[in-house]
N, C-alpha and C positions, 0 to 999 in steps of 0.2 A: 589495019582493016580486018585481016584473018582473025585478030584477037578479039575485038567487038564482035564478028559475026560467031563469034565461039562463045563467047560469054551469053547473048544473046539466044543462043541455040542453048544453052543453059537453063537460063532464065524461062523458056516457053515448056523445056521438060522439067522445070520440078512439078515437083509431089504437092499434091493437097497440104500434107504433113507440114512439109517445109515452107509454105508460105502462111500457114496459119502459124506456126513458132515464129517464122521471120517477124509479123505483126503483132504478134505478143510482144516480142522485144521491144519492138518499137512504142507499142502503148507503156511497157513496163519501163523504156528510160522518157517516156514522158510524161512520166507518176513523177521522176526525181525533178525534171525539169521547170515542171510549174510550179514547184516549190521556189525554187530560185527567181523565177519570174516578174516577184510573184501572181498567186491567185489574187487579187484585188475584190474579187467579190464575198459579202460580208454573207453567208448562208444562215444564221439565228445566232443571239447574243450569248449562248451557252457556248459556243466555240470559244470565246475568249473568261465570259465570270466565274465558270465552273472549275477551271482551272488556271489559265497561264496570266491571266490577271492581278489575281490573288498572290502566284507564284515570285514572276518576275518584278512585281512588286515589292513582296516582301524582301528580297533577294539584291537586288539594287538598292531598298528604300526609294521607290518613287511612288508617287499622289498615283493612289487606284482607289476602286470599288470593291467594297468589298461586301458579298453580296449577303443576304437572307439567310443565305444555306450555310455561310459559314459564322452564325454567331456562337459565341462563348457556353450561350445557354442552352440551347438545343440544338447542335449542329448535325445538318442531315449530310455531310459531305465529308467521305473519310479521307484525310489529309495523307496518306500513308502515299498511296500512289502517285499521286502530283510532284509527292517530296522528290521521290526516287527517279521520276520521269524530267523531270524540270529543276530542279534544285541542284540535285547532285550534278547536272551536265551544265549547269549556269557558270556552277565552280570554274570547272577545269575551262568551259568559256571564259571566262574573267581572266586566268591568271595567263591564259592564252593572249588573249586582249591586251593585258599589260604589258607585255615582252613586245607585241607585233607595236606599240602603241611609242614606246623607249628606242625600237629597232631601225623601226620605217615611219614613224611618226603619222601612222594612221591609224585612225580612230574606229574601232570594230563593234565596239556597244555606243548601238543608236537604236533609233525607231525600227530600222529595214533589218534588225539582228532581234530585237524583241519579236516581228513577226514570224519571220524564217527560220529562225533556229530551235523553236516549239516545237513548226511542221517538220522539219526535219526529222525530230527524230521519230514523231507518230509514224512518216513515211515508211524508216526503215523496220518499223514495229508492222506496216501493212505487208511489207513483203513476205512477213511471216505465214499468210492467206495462200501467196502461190505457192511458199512451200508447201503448206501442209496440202493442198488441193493435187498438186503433184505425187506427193505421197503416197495419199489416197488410190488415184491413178494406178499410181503403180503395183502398188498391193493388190490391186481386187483386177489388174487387167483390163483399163477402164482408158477408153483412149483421153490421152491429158490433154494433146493440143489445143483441140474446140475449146475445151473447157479454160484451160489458161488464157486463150485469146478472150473468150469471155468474160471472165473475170476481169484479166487488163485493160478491156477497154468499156468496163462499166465505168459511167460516173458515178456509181458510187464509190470504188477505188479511187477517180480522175480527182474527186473533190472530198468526199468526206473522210476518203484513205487518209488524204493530206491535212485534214484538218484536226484541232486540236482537240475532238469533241470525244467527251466519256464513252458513247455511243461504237465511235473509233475502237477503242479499246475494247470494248463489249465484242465488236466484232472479231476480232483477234484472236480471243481468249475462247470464244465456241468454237472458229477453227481450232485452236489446241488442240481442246477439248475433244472434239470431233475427232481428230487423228487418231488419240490416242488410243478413243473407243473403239475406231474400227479397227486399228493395229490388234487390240486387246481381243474382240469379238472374232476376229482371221486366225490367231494362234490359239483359242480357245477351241473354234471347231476344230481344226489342223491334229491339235491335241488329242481331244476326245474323239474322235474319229478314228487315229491309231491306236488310243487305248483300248477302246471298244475294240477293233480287230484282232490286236494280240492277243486280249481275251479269250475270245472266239479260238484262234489258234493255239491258244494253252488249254483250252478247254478240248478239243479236237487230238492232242500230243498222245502218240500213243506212245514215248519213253520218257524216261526222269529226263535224262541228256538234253533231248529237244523243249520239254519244258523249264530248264534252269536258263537254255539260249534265251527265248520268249521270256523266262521270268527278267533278266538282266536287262532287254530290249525295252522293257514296258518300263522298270524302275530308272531306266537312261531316258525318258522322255522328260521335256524341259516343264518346269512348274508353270500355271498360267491364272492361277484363281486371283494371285495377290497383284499382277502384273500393271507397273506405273502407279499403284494407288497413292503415291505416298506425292507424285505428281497433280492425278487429278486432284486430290483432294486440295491442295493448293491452291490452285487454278480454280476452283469453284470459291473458296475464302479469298482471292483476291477478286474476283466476278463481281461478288454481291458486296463487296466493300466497294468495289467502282462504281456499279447501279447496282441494288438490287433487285430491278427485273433480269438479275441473271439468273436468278432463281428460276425464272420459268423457263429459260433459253436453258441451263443447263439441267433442269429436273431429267425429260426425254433422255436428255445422253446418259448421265449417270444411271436411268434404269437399266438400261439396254445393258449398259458393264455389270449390272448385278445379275441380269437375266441370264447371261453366257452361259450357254451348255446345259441350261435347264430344259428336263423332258428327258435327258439322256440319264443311263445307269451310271455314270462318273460322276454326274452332281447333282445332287441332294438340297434342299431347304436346308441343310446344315451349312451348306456351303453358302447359302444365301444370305443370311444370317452371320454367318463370321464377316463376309465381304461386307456387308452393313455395319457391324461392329469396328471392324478396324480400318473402316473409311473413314468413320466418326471421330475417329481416335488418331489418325494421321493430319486430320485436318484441325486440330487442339495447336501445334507449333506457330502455322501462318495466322488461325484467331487471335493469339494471345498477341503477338507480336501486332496487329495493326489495333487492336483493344488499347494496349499499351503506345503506341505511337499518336493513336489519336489524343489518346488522353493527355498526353504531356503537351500538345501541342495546341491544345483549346483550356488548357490549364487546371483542367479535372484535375489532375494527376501534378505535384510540383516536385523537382529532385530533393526537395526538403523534407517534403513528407517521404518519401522513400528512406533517404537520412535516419528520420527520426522512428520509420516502421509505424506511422500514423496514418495507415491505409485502409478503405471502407470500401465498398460496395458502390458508394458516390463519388469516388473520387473514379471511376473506368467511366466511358462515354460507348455508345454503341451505335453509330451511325446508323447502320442499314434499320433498324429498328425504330430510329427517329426518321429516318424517309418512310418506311410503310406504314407509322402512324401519321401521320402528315397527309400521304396517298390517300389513306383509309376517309379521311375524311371527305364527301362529294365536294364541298363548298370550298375545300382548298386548291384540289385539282379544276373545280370551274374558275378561280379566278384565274386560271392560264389562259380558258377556252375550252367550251364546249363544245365537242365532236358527236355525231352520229353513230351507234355502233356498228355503222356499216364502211368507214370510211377507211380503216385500214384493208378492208378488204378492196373495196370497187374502186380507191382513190389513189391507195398511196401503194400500196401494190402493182399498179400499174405503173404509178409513175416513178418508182425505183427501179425495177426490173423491165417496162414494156412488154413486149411480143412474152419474153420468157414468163413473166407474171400473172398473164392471162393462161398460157401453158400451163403454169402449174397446178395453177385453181381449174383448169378445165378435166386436169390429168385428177387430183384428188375428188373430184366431183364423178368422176367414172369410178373410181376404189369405191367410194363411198356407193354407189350403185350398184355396183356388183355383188358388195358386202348384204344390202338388204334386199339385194335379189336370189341369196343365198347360190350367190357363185364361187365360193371360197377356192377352188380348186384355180381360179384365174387371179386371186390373188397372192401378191408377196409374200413368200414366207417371214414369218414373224421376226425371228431374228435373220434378217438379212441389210446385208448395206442400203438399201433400195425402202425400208421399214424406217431404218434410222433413222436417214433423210427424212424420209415425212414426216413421222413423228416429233422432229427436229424443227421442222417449218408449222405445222398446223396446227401442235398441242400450244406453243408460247403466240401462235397470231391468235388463237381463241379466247386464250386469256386475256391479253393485252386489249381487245375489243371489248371490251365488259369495262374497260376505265374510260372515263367519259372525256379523257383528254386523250387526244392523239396525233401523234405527228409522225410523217412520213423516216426520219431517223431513229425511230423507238425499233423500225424493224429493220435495221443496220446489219443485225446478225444470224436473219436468215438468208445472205447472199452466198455467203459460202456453200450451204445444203443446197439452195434451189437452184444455184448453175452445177452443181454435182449434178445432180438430180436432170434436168432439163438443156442443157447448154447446146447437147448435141441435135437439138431439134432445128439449132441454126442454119444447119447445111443437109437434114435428114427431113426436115418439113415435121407438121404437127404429128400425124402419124403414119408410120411406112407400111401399116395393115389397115386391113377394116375393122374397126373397135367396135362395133355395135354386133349383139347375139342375135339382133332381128332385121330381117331384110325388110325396108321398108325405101319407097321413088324418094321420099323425103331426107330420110336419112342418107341412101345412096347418092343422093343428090350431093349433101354439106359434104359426105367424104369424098368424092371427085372435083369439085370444086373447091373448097376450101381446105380440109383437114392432109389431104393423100400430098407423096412425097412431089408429086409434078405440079402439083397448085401452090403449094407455099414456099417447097424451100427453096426457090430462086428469089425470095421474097423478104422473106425473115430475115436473114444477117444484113440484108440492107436498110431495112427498117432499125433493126438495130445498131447499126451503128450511125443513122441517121439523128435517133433519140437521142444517143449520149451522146455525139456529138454536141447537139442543140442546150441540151441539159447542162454538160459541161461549160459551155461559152455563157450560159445565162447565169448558173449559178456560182460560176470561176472567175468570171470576167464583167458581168453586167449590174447585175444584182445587189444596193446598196454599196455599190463598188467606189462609189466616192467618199465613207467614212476611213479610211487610212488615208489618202493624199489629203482629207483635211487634218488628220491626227501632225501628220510630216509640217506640215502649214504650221499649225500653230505652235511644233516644237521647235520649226525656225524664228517665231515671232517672238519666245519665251524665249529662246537663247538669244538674240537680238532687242531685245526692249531693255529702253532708259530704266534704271536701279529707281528702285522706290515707286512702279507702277504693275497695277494690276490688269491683268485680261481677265476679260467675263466671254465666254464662250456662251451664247443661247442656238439650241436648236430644237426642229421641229420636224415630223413628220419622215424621222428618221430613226434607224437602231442606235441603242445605245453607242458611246462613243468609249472604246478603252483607255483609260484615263495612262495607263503606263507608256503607250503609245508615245504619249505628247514629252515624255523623258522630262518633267519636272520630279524636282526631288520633293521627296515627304515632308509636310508640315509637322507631321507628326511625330516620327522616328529622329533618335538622338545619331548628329553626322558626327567624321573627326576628321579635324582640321592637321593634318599630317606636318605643317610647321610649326602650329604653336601646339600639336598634341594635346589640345582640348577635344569637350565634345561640345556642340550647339546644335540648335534648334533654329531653322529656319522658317521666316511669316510666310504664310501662304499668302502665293502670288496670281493661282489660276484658280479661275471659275467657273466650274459648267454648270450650265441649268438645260436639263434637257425636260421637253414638255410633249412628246410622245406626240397624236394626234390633237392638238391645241389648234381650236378655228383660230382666223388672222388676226380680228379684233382684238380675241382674247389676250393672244399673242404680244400684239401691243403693247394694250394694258402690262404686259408683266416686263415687255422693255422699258414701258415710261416710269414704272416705278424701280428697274434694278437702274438706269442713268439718272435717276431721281436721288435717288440715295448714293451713286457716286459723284453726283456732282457737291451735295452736301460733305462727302472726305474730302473736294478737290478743293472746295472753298473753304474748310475749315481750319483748324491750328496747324494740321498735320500736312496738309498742301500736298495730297495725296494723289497724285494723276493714275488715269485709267485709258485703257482701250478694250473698246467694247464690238463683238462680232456676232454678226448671226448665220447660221447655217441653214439654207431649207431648199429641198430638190427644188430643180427649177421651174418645173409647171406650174410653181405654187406665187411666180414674180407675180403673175398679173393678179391672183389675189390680193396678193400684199399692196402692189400698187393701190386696186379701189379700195380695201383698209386704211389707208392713208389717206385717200381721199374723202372718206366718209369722218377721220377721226380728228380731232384738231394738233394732232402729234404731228404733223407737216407743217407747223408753225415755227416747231423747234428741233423735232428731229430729221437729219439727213443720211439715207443709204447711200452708200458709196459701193459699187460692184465693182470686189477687188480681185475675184478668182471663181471657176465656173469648175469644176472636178470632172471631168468626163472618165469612163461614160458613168451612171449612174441612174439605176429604176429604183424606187420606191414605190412599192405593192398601194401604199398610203397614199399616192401624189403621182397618177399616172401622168404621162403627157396628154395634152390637146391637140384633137389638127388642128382648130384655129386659137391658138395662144399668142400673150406677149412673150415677144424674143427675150432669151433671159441675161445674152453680152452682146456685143457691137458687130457679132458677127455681118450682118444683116441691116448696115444700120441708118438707112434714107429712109424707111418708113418709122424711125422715133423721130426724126428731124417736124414731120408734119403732126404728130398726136397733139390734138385740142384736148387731151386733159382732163379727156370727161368720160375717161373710161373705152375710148374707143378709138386705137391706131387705123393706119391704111391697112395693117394686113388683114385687121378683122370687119371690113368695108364688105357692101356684096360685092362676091367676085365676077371677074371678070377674064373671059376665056385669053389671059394672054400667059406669056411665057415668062415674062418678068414676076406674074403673081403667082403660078405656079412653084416658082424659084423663094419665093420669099416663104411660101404656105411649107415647104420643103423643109429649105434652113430653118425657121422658127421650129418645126414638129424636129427636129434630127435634137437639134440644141438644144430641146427641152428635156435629152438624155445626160443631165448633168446636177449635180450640188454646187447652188451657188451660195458663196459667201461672202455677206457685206460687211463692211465697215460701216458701225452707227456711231454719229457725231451729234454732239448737242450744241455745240460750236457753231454760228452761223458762217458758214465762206461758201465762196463760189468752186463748184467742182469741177475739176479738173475737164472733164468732158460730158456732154450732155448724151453722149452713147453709152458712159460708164457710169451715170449715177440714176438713182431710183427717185431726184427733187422735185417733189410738184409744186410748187414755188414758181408763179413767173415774175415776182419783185422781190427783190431782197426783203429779205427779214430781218427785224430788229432781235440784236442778240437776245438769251435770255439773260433775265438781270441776274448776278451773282446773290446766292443766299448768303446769310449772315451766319457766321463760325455759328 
């Protein structure tokens, strides 16, 4: 009891400090945790075709996509970093695999190892954010806590840390980046500040003696012009080989390392100038090397022509060059989607960062006021940490606004600068002075009420971690979150189905589906049969047709004709059997339903509701309050539907508690991907809650086509 009330009396005196780290840790082992979990929700189709698709495809040999960006011809995707990311750690997976597989007779490459062992290792590449944010801290005397709790419990760490997306990486690499600059720009003044002084005191020296001490003192200070370059410039050649909008992310930092210590008698335009020179010339090792890697691996480049020294100009490829000629063009970036040039700022800046993204644009919108109220003495000094950051966050959002596509992930890697920057408003409020040069009731007003530390900050760190909570769960957990348990589905249907039958996979109104997921092996790529030590080719057995936003009818139409032409292989020489399935959120049953009913396909085709994926949103297919229920959860008001498009639940209602119940479960249930089994077979199904038959007499089978 003594020991409870001691621990307890503990507990009530720590420190601000100590609970803001103790929650750090806890959000930072629940970065590793939802990895393992996993995150089920699908965030955009670039987390898996831009890289791990491609990868663990090629890598296993299993049936993938492979997308646009990575053709022979003009590939805008530099293959260097995915290799080294995902290839090289698939290896040592695999031959891991095969010992645990000989050992303990458990099977370690599946479905649930192609998704988690990607995130895994971006996770541990995100950790590299709180280091350097820590580092940061600590150099400049900057309290880290806030700041690290911040960071760990954005979701943008909770979700896009953990995700497999280029973007990821982008962000990583301006942290570096960022450290290294401010490391560089702290020993820089440190530097020049005591050379300057010994100066001064060798200039002052009234003996030889005491000027030889000072000359010695000044020539013992440590070099700082060339410091890390042989680093960053690296790190800027892998940047724009992984996006080249790191080029704008990193232009700001790299100026700022070449500005160091300009203004001062120690450094000259000379020195600015060499640092340009042999940053150019440091960063020649990391180009040539991904020039070369790409090229070999999109087939520019063949070991034979290297052989034979039959090497041109055409045989190197140059990614980043083939993405910003592609960008350049308006027509190619609209067929993504056409944005507003205001939506990184008012939209998706908000909705990455919240409370802190408003803060910052509030805070740069004061600089920039000050700047052309000609109040220069209240702003940053130029080279300072506080400079960086902005310039860090403002110069690449400005650019990035000017492309008519834009998505709330392009500005991935100004997280780092703007919780530096801003983090500590969470428990300090928007601001702890009065920022305005004029006293005005109006003004006075917004800062006692809203901006001053007693109106917000009891407010803000609640809001925020309110946000990322919510954000986290939608887009970690909710969001398209039924495209892997159907991937898992159908790589159990493919390792279970009769030899000599095809699956057709159709879906609708859903993201693409990652083909490596489903763990069928390549129709295409040569396998080896480790007994009889040949190689073969195996017939492709799986089919996806995915049809994006396809109305129901349309929909149809493209089932009657792919069972149309499987039913002509089943009846033909080759007696070729199939099974055919379709995927589509489930708000979308009761379309399908009156589809059916309007089309003469209920003559001869029958659904069968074989699995419901929970949970699962489709931005494409919200739910309805009043829908048809999409499985048997619910299921005395199918027993009465007349057929005609209209069940008891969608009857006027009636103020009882049995409809309330049903209006509930049908809206809850319509959080799901349902997937039917389509038959051209006439039989009676199994249950009249589990199938989609509108049929109330049997149907005459269809007649057999002729070979």
């Amino acid at each position: 009891m003594r020991i409870s009330q001691h621990f307890s009396q503990l507990w009530e005196k720590r420190s601000p400090t100590a609970s803001h780290i103790g929650t750090y840790i806890f959000f930072a082992l629940l970065r590793l945790v939802l990895v393992f979990v996993p995150q089920l929700g699908y965030v955009h189709p670039d987390e898996f075709f831009q890289s791990v698709e491609v990868m663990t495809g090629d890598h296993f040999r299993l049936e993938h996509t492979r997308s646009w960006e990575f053709n022979n011809s003009m590939p805008v995707r530099s293959i260097t970093l995915p290799w080294a990311l995902l290839r090289v750690p698939w290896s040592f997976y695999e031959f891991l695999a095969l010992y645990v597989r000989d050992w303990w007779h458990v099977e370690l490459i599946n479905s649930y190892a192609y998704l988690v062992f990607p995130r895994l290792i971006y996770t541990f590449i995100s950790y590299s954010n709180d280091w350097c944010l820590y580092r940061i801290c600590r150099l400049y005397g900057l309290r880290h806590e806030i700041r690290l709790l911040a960071l760990g419990s954005s979701w943008v760490l909770l979700v896009f840390g953990t995700r497999t997306f280029s973007n990821s990486l982008e962000l990583a690499m301006c942290a570096w980046l960022l450290c290294l600059v401010a490391e560089c720009m702290l020993k820089t003044n440190t530097v020049v500040y005591k050379k300057e002084y010994l100066e001064e005191k060798y200039d002052k020296a009234a003996s030889i003696s005491e000027r030889v001490k000072i000359w010695k003192l000044k020539n013992a200070l440590p070099a700082h012009n060339l410091q890390h370059m042989f680093a960053m410039s690296s790190i800027c050649v892998a940047g724009v080989f992984n996006r080249p909008t790191f080029l704008l992310f990193g232009a700001p930092m790299v100026f700022f390392w070449l500005l160091r210590g300009m203004g001062t008698r120690s450094v000259s335009f000379r020195d600015f100038n060499l640092r340009i020179g042999l940053f150019c010339l440091c960063a020649l090792p990391a180009l040539l090397l991904f020039i070369f890697c790409d090229s070999l691996y999109y087939q520019h480049l063949t070991v034979g022509e290297l052989h034979m020294l039959q090497v041109g100009i055409d045989n190197f490829v140059f990614t980043p060059w083939n993405f910003i000629k592609y960008n350049l063009d308006p027509t190619h970036t609209a067929s993504h989607g056409v944005h507003p040039c205001y939506v990184h700022l008012l939209v998706n800046m908000p909705l990455l960062f919240n409370v802190l993204g408003l803060a910052s644009l509030v805070a740069f919108a004061q600089l920039l006021l000050r700047f052309f109220c000609a109040e220069y003495q209240l702003l940053p000094r130029f080279q300072s940490i506080v400079s960086l950051m902005s310039g860090a966050i403002f110069v690449p959002l400005f650019f990035l606004s000017l492309i008519n596509h834009q998505e709330p992930r392009f500005l991935l890697p100004l997280t780092f600068p703007l919780l530096l920057l801003h983090a500590p408003k969470l428990i300090t409020g928007f601001s702890a002075t009065y920022p305005f040069q004029t006293q005005h009731p109006m003004l006075r007003w917004l800062y006692d009420h809203v901006l001053c530390s007693r109106a917000s900050a009891p407010h803000l760190l609640r809001i925020w971690y309110v946000c990322n909570v919510l954000l986290t769960v939608f887009f970690g957990f909710i969001h398209q979150a039924g495209i892997f348990p159907l991937a898992q589905r159908m790589a159990h249907v493919m390792a279970t189905k009769p030899i000599a039958t095809h699956v057709h996979l159709l879906t609708s109104h859903t993201y693409s589906l990652p083909l490596h997921l489903v763990n069928v092996p390549s129709s295409r790529e040569l396998h080896f049969n480790p007994q009889t030590h040949q190689r073969y080719r195996r017939p492709r057995d799986f089919y996806l047709y995915e049809y994006g936003g396809l109305a129901m009818d349309s929909l149809l139409d493209k089932v009657k004709l792919i069972s149309g032409n499987c039913e002509l292989k089943r009846n033909g020489a080759t007696r070729l059997r199939y099974k055919m399935y379709l995927a589509i959120p489930a708000p979308l049953s009761d379309e399908l339903h009156e589809a059916l009913q309007r089309s003469n396909a209920s003559s001869f085709l029958h659904f069968e509701l074989i699995s419901v994926f929970y949970p699962h949103l489709s931005t494409e297919a919200f739910p309805r309050l009043r829908g048809r229920h999409p499985c048997d959860v619910d299921a005395p008001h199918w027993k009465y539907d007349d057929l005609s498009g209209t069940c008891e639940v969608e009857l006027p209602p009636t103020l009882s508690f049995a409809y309330l119940s049903r209006q509930f479960s049908s809206f809850v249930h319509q959080f799901g991907l349902a997937l039917y089994e389509i038959d051209v077979r006439r039989k009676q199904p199994r249950s009249p809650t589990h199938t989609l038959d509108l049929n109330t007499a049997p149907a005459t089978p269809l007649p057999e086509s002729p070979a």
